[in-house]
Each structure stands twice: as C-alpha cells, then as structure tokens.
C-alpha positions as CSV (number, residue, x, y, z in Angstrom):
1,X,-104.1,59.0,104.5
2,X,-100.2,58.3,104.7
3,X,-98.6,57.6,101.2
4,X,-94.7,58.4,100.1
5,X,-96.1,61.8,98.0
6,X,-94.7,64.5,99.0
7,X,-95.1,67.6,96.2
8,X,-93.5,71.3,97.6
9,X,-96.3,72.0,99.8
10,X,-98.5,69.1,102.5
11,X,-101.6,71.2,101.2
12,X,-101.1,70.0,97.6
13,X,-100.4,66.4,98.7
14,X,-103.8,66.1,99.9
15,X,-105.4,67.6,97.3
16,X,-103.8,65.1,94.8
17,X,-104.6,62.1,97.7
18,X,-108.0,63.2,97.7
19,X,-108.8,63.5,94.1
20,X,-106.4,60.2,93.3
21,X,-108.7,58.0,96.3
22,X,-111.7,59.6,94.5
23,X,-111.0,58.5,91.2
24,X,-110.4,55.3,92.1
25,X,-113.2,54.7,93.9
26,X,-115.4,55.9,91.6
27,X,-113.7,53.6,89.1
28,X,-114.5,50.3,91.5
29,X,-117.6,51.1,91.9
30,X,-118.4,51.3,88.0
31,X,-116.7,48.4,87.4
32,X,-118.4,46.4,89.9
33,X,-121.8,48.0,89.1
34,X,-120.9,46.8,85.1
35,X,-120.1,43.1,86.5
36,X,-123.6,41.0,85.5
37,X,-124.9,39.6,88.8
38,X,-125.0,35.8,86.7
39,X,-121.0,36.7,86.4
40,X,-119.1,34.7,88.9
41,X,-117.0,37.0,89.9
42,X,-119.8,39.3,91.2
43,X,-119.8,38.0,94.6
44,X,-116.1,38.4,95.2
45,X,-116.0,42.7,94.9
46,X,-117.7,43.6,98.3
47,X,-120.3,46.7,97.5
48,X,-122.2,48.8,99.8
49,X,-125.8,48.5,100.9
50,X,-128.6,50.7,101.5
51,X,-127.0,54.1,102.5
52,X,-123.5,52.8,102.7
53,X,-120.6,54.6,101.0
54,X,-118.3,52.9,98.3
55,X,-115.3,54.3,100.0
56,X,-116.0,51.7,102.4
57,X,-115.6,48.8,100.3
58,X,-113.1,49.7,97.8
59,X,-109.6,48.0,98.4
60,X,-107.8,50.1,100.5
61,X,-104.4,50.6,98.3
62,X,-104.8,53.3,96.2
63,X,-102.8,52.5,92.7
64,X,-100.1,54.7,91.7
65,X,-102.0,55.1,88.5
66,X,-104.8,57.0,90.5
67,X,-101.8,59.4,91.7
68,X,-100.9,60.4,87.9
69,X,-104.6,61.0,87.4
70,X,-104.9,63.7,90.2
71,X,-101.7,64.8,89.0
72,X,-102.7,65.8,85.6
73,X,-105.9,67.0,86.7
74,X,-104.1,69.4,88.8
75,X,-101.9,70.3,85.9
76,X,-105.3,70.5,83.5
77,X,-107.1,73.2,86.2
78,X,-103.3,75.0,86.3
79,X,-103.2,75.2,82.9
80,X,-107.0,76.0,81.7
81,X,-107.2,78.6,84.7
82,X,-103.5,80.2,84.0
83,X,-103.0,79.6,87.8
84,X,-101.6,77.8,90.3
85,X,-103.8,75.4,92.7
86,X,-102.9,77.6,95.6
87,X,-104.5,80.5,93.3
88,X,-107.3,78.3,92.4
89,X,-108.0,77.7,96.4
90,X,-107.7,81.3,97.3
91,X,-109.8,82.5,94.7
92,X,-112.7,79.8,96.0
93,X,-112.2,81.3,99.5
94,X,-112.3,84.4,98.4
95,X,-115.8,84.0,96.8
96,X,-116.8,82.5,99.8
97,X,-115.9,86.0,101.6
98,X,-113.0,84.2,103.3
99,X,-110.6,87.0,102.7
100,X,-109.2,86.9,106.4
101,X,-108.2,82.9,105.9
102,X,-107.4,82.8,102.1
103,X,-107.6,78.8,102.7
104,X,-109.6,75.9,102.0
105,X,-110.0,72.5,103.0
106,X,-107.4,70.6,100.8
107,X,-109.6,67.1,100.7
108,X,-112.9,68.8,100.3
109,X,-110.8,71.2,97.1
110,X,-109.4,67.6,95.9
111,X,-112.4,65.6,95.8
112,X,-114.8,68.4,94.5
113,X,-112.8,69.3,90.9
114,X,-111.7,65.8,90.9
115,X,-116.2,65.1,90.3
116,X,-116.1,68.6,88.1
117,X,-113.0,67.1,86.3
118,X,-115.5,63.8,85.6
119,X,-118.5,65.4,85.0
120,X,-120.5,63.5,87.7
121,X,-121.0,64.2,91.3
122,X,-121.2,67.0,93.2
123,X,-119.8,69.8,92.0
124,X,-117.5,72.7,94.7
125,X,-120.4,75.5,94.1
126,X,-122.7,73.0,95.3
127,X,-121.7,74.0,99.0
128,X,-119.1,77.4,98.2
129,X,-119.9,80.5,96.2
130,X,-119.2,80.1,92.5
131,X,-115.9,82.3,91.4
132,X,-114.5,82.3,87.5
133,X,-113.2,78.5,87.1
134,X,-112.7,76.8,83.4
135,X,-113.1,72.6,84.3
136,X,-111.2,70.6,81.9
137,X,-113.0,66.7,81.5
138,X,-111.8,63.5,81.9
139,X,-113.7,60.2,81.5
140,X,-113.0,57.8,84.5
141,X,-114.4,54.3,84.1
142,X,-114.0,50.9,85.6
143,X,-111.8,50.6,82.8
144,X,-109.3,53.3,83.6
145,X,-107.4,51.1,85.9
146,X,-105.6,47.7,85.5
147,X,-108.4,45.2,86.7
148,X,-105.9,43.9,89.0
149,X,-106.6,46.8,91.2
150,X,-109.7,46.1,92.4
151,X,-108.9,42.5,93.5
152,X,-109.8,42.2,96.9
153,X,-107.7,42.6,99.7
154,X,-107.1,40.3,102.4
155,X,-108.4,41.4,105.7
C-alpha cells in the first residue's frame, strides 16, 4: 500500500496503514449494513457476497482521518503498555518463542490490535501466544467518518 506516511521507522508505517485500512473498512461496511435495503442509496455502496471480503468493495482511498485513528491507537497501546510499538512487537515475538527474530509481521501486528482496539474481530492471541498486553477501546462506527468517504469511486 503506497501512501505519503512516513513515521521514523517503514515498520511503523505499516502498522499505522494497516490498522488505518482496517478501521475504515470496518466503518464501510457498518455503514452500509445500517443503510435499509428500501433506502435508495442502498444499491449504489457495492458489498460483498457469499464468502467475499469487505476489503474488496470498500473505496480504495483510505481517508486521512483513518490515519489519525491508527495513530492514536498506537499512541493509546504506547501509553497503556509504558512501551514503545517496537517493544510491544518484540515482546509478542517473544511469547511466540521467536527470540532469534525479535520481529513480527507489521500488517498482521496493525490489523490485529487495531480489532482488540474495537472490541470486535479477531483478536492477535487468536493465532500468537498471549504475553502481558493492556488494550485500550475505541468505538468505530459507520459514523466515525465523513459520509463522504464512502462514496463510490469511479472505476
């Protein structure tokens, strides 16, 4: 995913792309899920089928809003943990007895808290060991973004 973010490290850029993309696709989909089916503007938000993904049909153009969400969640887990990100991810590889490659994989990182951070989802000790982690919580809603954003785009 190519944007103009650039934090101090590439690692924390895609944590914050993949938690911002997250947010805002869960966000789509609630608001188009909340649109009533006689509402006219139903038809014009595409939504996925049987066993598609949402990812697939949100607009592509992630708002900058989304960004300053991931941002502050990142800040929230700093703060509640008394650690950096970087800690946060070597302490999850640790647990996972990854003590040769003290890293993880910055998207999968991203997109996991970003659920934890909503409450919904799946959750990073779903798939990795569990290790000491306080989650802050933050409602995200088809309201959390300007309705503007999930206009479809033009293909």
């Amino acid at each position: 995913m190519s944007t103009n973010l650039h934090t101090d490290s590439v690692w924390k850029d895609e944590f914050i792309q993949a938690a911002a993309r997250l947010f805002f696709v869960s966000a789509y989909a609630d608001h188009v899920e909340s649109l009533d089916e006689a509402d006219d503007r139903c038809e014009q938000y595409p939504r996925p089928g049987g066993g598609d993904d949402w990812f697939d049909y949100a607009p592509k153009t992630t708002p900058i809003a989304a960004y300053v969400l991931a941002g502050e969640m990142l800040a929230s887990f700093e703060w509640f943990n008394k650690a950096s990100i970087h800690v946060l991810a070597q302490w999850a590889a640790k647990a996972d007895n990854n003590w040769h490659d003290v890293s993880v994989d910055a998207d999968e990182f991203g997109r996991s808290l970003a659920w934890m951070y909503m409450g919904a989802g799946v959750s990073w000790f779903d798939n990795h060991e569990e290790f000491e982690l306080e989650v802050p919580h933050c409602e995200v809603s088809g309201m959390t973004f300007d309705p503007s954003a999930y206009a479809p785009e033009e293909r």
